[in-house]
Structures are given as C-alpha cells and as structure tokens.
C-alpha positions as CSV (number, residue, x, y, z in Angstrom):
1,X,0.0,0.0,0.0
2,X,1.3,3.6,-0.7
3,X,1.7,6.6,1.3
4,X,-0.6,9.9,0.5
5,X,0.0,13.3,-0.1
6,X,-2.7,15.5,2.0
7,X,-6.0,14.7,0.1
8,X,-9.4,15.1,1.0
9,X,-11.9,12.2,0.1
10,X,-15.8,12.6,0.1
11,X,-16.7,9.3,1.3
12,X,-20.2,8.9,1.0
13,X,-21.7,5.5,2.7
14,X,-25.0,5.1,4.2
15,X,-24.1,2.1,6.3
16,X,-22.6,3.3,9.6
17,X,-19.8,0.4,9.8
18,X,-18.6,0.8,6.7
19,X,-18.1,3.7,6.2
20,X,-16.2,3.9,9.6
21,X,-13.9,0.7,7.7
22,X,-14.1,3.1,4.6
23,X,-12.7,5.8,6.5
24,X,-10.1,4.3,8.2
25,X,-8.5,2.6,5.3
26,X,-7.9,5.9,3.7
27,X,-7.0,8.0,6.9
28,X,-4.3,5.1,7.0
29,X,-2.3,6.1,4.2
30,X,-2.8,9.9,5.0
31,X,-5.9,10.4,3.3
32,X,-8.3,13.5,4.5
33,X,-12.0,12.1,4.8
34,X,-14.7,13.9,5.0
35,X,-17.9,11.5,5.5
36,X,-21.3,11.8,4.1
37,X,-24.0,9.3,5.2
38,X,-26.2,9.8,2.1
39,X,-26.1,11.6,-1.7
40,X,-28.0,14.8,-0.6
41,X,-25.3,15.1,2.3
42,X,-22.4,14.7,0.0
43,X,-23.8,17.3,-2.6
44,X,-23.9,19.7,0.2
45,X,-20.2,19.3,1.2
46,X,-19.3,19.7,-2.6
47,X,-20.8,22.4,-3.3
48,X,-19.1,24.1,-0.2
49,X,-15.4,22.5,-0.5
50,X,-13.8,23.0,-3.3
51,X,-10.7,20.7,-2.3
52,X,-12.4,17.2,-2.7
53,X,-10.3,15.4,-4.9
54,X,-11.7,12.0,-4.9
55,X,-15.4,10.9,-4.3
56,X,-16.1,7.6,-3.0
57,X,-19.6,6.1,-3.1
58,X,-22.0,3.4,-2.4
59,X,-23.9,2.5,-4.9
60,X,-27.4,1.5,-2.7
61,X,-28.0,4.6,-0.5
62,X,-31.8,3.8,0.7
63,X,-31.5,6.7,3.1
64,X,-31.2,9.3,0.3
65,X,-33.1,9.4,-2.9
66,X,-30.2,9.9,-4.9
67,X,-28.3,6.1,-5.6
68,X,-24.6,6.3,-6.2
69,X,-24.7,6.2,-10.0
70,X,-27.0,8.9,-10.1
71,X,-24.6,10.6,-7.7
72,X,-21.8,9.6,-10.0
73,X,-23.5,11.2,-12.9
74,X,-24.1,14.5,-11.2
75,X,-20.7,15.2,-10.1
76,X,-19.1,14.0,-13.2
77,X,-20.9,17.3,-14.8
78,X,-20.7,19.9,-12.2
79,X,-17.4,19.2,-11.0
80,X,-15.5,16.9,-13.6
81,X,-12.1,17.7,-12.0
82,X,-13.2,15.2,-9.0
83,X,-12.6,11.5,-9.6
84,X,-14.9,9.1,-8.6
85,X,-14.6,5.7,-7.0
86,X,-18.3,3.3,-6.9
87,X,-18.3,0.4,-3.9
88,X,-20.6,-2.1,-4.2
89,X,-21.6,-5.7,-3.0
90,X,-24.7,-5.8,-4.5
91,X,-24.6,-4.4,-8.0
92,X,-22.1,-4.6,-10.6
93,X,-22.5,-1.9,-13.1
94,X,-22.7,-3.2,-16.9
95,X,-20.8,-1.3,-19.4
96,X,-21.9,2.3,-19.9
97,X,-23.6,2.7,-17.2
98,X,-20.5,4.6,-14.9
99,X,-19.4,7.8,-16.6
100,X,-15.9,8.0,-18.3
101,X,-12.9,8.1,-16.1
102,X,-14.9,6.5,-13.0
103,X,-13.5,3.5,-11.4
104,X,-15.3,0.7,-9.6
105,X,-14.4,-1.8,-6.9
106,X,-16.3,-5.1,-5.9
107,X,-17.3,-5.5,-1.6
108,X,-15.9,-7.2,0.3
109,X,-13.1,-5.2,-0.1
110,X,-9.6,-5.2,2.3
111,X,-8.3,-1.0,3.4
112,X,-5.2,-1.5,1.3
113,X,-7.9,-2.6,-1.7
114,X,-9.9,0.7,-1.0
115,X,-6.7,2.8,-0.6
116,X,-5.0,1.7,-3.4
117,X,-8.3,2.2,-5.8
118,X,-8.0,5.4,-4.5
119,X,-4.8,6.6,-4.8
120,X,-5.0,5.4,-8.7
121,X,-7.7,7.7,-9.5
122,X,-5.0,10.6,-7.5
123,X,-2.1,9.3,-9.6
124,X,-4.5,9.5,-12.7
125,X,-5.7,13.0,-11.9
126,X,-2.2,14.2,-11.5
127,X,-1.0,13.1,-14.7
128,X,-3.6,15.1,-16.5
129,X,-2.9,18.6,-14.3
C-alpha cells in the first residue's frame, strides 16, 4: 500500500460500519476524509469545499433518494475535476452505465484494496494537471 500526499476524500456511505472501515482505510495512508452518510449530504459538502479530490460512493444509499450512479453522474458534470470511486456488493455496473474516467471496486473489499483504488484515480488525476 502507498503513502498519501494530504487529500481530502468525500466518502459517501449510508451504512454506519462501513463507512467507519471506509474511513479508516484511507486515513491510514494519509488520506483526508470527510464522511457523508447519504447523496444529498455529500452534494452539500461539494458544493461548499472546493478541495475534494476524490469521491467515493455506495452505490445502494436507501436513506437518500439519490443512488450512487446517479450521484456519479451528477458530479461527473458539475465538478468533472473530481474522480470518482463506486463500492458495491450488490450491483455490478454493466458497461456504460459509470461515466468516463470512474472506477469501480467489488465489496468485500480489504483497506489496502480501498486505498489503493484510491490513490490510482490521484495518480490519474495528476497526470492530467
């Protein structure tokens, strides 16, 4: 697993536990993480902080009424320079369905799965600034 640079991650995650595993995992490697427990929540933090580099989402968020594709899609538009990372263990998306540049990673996964995902779409990002 690598070390991180200071970078803040919008973790959205309606399930309590994981997104306290979530958030762990990427505080490990230096990660900033800022936690949203739904898509309405996570909206809110973006459009107040513009330093979110990274979003990571759930795809079934029952508390919201926003799912993390939809979520996905929106942020893709209004702020393209953020990469996105969808989590699920329930759906698999089928090809077209995630925006360009988004990356995906199958639950169960281990912190040094998560963190690594993450730091990818970083490394990524970088080499297009």
């Amino acid at each position: 697993m690598r070390e991180a640079e200071r970078i803040e991650i919008l973790l959205a995650e309606d399930e309590p536990l994981a997104r306290m595993a979530a958030a762990q995992a990427l505080s490990a490697v230096g990660l900033e993480v800022i936690q949203a427990s739904d898509a309405t929540q996570a909206l809110a933090i973006l459009a107040e902080r513009e330093t979110v580099r990274v979003l990571v989402t759930d795809i079934v968020m029952p508390s919201g009424t926003v799912n993390g594709y939809q979520l996905a899609a929106m942020i893709a538009v209004r702020w393209p320079q953020i990469r996105i990372l969808i989590v699920s263990g329930a759906d698999r998306p089928q090809p077209g369905e995630l925006p360009l540049g988004v990356g995906f990673l199958a639950k169960p996964w281990t912190g040094p799965d998560l963190a690594d995902a993450v730091l990818a779409l970083v490394e990524r990002q970088n080499l297009r600034a």
